[in-house]
C-alpha positions as CSV (number, residue, x, y, z in Angstrom):
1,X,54.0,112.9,127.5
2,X,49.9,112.2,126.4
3,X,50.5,116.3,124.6
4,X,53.8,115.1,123.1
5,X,51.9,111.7,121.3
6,X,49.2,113.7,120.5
7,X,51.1,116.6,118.5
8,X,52.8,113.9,116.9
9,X,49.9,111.7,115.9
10,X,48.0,115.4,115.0
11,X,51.4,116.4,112.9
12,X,51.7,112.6,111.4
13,X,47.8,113.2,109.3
14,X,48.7,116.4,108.7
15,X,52.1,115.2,106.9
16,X,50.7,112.7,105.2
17,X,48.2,115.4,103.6
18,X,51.2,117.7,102.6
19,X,53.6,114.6,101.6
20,X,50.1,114.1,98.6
21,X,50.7,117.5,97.5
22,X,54.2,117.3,97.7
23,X,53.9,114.0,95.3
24,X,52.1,115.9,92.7
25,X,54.3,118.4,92.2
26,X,57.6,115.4,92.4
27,X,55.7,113.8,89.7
28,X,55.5,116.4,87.3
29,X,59.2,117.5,87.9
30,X,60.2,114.5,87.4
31,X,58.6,113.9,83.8
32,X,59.2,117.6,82.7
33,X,62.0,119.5,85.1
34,X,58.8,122.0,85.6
35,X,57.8,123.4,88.8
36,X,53.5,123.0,88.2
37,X,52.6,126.0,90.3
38,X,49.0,124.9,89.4
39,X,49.1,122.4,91.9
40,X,47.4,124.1,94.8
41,X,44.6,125.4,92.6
42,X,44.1,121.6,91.5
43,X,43.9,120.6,95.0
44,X,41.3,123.7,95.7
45,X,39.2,122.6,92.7
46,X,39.3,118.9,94.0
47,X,38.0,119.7,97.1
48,X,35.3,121.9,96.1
49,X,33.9,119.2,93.4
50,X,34.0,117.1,96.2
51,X,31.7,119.1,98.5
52,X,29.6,119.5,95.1
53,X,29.4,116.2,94.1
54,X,28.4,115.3,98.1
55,X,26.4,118.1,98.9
56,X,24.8,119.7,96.3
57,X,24.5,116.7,94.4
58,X,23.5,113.9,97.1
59,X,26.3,111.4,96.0
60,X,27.9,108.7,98.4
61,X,31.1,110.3,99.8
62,X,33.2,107.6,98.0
63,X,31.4,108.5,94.7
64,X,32.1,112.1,95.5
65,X,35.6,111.1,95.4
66,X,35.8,109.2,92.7
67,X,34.1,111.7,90.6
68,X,36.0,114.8,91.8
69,X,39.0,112.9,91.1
70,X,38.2,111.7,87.7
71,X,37.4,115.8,87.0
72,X,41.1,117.4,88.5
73,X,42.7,113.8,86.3
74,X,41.0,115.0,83.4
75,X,41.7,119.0,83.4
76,X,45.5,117.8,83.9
77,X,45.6,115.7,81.0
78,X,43.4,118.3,78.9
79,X,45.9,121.1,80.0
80,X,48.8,118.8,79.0
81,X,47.6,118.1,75.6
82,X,46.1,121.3,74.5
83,X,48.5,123.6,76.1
84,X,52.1,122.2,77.4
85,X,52.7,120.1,74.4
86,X,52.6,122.8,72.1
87,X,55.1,124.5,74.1
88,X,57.5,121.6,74.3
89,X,61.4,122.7,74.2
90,X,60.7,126.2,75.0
91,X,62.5,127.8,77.9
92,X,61.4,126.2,81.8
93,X,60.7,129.9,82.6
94,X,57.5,129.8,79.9
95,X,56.2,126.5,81.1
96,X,56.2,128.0,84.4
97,X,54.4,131.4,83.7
98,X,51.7,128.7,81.8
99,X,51.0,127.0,85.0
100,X,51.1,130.0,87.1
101,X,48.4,131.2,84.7
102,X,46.4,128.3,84.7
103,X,46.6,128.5,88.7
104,X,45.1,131.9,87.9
105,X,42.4,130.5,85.9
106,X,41.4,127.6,88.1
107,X,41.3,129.8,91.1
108,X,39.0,132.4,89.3
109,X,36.7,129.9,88.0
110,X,35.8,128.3,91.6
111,X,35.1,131.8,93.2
112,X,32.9,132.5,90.5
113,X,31.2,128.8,90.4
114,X,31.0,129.1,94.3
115,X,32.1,132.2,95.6
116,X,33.9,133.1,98.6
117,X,31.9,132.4,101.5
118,X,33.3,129.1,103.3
119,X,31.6,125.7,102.2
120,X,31.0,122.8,104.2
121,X,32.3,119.7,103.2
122,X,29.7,117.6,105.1
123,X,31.1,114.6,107.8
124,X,32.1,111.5,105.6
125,X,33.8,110.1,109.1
126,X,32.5,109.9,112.5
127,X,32.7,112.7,114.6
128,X,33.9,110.5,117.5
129,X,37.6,109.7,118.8
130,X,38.9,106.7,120.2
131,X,41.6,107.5,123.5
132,X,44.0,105.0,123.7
133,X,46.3,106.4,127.1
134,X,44.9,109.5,127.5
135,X,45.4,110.3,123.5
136,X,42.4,111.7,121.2
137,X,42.5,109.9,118.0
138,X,40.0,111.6,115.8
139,X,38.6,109.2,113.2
140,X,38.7,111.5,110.0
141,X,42.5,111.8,111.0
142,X,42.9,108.3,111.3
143,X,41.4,107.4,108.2
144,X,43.4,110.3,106.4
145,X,46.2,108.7,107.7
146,X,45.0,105.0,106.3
147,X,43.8,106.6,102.7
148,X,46.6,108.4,102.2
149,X,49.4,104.9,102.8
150,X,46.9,103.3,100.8
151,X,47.1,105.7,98.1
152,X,51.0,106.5,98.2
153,X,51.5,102.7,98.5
154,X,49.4,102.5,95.3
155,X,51.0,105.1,92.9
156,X,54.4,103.3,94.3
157,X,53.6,100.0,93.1
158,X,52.1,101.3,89.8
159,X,55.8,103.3,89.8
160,X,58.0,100.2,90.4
161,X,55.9,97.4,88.4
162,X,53.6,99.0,85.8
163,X,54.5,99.0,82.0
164,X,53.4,103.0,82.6
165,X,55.2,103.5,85.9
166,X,58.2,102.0,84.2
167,X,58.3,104.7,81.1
168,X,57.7,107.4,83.9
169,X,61.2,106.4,84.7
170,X,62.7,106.0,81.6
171,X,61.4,109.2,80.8
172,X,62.5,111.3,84.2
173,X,66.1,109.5,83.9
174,X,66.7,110.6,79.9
175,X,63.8,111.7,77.9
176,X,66.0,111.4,75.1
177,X,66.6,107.8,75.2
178,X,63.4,106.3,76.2
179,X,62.1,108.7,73.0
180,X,65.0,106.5,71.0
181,X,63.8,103.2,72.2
182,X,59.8,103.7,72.0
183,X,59.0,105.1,74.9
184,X,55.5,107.1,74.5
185,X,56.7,110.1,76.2
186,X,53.8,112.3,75.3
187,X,51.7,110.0,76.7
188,X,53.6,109.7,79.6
189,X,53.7,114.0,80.3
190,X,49.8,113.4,80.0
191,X,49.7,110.9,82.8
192,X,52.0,112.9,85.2
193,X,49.7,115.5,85.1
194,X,46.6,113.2,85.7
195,X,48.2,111.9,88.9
196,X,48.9,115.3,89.8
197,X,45.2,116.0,89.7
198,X,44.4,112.8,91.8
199,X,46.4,113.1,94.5
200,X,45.5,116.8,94.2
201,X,42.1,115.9,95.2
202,X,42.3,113.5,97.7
203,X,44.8,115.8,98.9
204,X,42.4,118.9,99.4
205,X,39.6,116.6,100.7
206,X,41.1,115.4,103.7
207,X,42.9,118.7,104.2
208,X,39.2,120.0,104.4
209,X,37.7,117.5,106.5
210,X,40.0,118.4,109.7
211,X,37.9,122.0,110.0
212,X,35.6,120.6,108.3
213,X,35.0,123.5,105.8
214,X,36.1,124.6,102.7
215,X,37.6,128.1,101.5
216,X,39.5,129.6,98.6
217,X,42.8,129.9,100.7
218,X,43.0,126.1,100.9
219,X,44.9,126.7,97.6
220,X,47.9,128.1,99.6
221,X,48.6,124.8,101.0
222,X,50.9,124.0,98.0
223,X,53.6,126.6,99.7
224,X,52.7,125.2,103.0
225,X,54.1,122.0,101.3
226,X,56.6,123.4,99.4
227,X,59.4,122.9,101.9
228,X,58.6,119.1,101.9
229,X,59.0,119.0,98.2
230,X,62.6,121.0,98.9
231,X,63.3,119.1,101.8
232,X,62.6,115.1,100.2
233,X,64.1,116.3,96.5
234,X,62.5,117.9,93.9
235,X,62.8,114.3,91.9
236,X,62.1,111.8,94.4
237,X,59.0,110.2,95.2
238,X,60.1,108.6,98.5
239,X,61.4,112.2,99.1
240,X,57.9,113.9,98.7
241,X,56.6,111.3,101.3
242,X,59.7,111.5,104.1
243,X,59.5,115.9,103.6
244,X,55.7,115.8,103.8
245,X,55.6,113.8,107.1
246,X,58.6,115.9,108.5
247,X,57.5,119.2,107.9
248,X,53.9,117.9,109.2
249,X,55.7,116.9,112.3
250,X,57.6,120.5,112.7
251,X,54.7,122.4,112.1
252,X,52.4,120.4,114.7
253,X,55.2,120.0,117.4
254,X,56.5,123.5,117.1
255,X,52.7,124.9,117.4
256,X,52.6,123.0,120.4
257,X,55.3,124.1,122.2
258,X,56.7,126.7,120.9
259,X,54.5,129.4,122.4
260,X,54.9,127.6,125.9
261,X,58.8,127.2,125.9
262,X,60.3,129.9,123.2
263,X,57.7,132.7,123.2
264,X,60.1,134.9,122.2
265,X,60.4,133.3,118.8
266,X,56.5,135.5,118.3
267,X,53.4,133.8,117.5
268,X,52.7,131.9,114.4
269,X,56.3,131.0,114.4
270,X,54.7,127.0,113.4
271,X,54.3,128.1,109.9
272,X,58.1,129.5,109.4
273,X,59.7,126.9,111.2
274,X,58.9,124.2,108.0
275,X,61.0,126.9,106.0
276,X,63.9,127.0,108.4
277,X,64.3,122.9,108.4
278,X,64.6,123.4,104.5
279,X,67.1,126.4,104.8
280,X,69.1,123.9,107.3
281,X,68.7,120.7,105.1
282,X,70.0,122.5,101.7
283,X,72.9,124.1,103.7
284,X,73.9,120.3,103.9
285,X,72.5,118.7,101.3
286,X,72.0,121.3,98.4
287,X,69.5,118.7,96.3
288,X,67.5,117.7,99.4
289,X,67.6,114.6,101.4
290,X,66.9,112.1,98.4
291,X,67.6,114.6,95.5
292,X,70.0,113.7,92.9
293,X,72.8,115.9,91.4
294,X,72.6,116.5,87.8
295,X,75.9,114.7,86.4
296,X,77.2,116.1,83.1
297,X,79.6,115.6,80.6
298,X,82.1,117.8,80.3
């Protein structure tokens, strides 16, 4: 039973990692009906400006943070503004190709700035555990866990009660009519993509505090998350949060047992099992578990 508690509390910080990533790209789809396939590159860069800012520049690990956030918010709303809005109405298939090759970009321009060699990322958390039962609690999990309901509690109130979280809604629900009554939707695009790149960041940096290291493949996370994005809805918040923390939960529980009771299934079967919970969910519920159908007139 203490192996069963700790795969869950393990699978519970990793979820809560991939339900961040899995809320940046919700928030984008949700303003623009675009898949940003930039998203993993925006966690990478967040990560890596956090071990810069730390390490090679000495900052407190909160200003780290703060900093590394502030750059992934502001190369969001600079891509926005400079490149998506000039592309507005064209086909989805465009805007996707443009994030695809701005993942490119992003990706290119941290191997070069830092190369390829892993980079470590420093300990902003103790190294200790506590054991409560027999259970090891690592502390950087347990404040990942912490930051990351602090964070998703904070872009849900700024969703539910802020004159800009309410626009993001107007917008997402008919971009049409909140253009028809005022709504600043340009603006709005703008800030989708800013919290993209903040949740991007605090994302990557406690997905690279658990080895403790940091290299370019932390970028393939986003289609480690993409079932959680599938499995919540593609336009629902809440959705991104419930997937993340299930597919968290499959992964960690079917890496523990898996190899032990279904050996047969082959090793590394943890990393498809995520994608056969989505195939399962979407033969049931085709938009995912909180997704909406698109209702038209006919």
């Amino acid at each position: 039973m203490t192996t069963f508690y700790q795969l869950l509390f393990s699978g519970f910080a990793l979820g809560c990692v991939y339900a961040l990533v899995a809320l940046g790209f919700t928030v984008i789809y949700r303003s623009s009906q675009v898949i940003n396939f930039a998203q993993g590159s925006l966690l990478a860069l967040g990560a890596y400006m956090v071990s810069w800012f730390a390490i090679d520049k000495s900052l407190p690990f909160g200003l780290a943070v703060l900093a590394a956030i502030g750059v992934c918010v502001l190369v969001g709303v600079v891509f926005q503004r400079l490149v998506l809005r000039w592309v507005a109405g064209q086909p989805v298939f465009v805007i996707v190709m443009i994030t695809i090759g701005l993942s490119i970009v992003i990706d290119a321009s941290v191997s070069a700035k830092f190369g390829a060699n892993p980079r470590l990322l420093g300990d902003p958390w103790s190294s200790s555990a506590v054991h409560p039962g027999g259970v090891t609690l690592i502390w950087a999990k347990i404040w990942t866990i912490v930051t990351v309901f602090g964070v998703l509690l904070g872009f849900f109130l700024f969703d539910r009660y802020s004159r800009y979280g309410l626009a993001m809604r107007a917008t997402a629900a008919d971009e049409e009519a909140a253009m028809a009554v005022g709504v600043p939707t340009r603006r709005v695009f703008a800030l989708a993509w800013g919290v993209a790149g903040a949740v991007a960041t605090v994302g990557g940096f406690f997905l690279a505090t658990f080895p403790n290291q940091l290299d370019p493949s932390i970028s393939a996370v986003a289609l480690l998350a993409f079932p959680a994005i599938i499995l919540g809805g593609l336009d629902s918040p809440a959705g991104a949060v419930v997937g993340g923390v299930t597919i968290g939960l499959v992964e960690e529980l079917t890496k523990g047992y898996q190899p032990a009771h279904a050996s047969w299934l082959g090793t590394n079967f943890y990393v498809i099992a995520p994608y056969v919970v989505m195939i399962l969910v979407l033969m049931v519920k085709p938009y995912g578990l909180f997704g909406r159908a698109p209702v038209e007139r006919i």
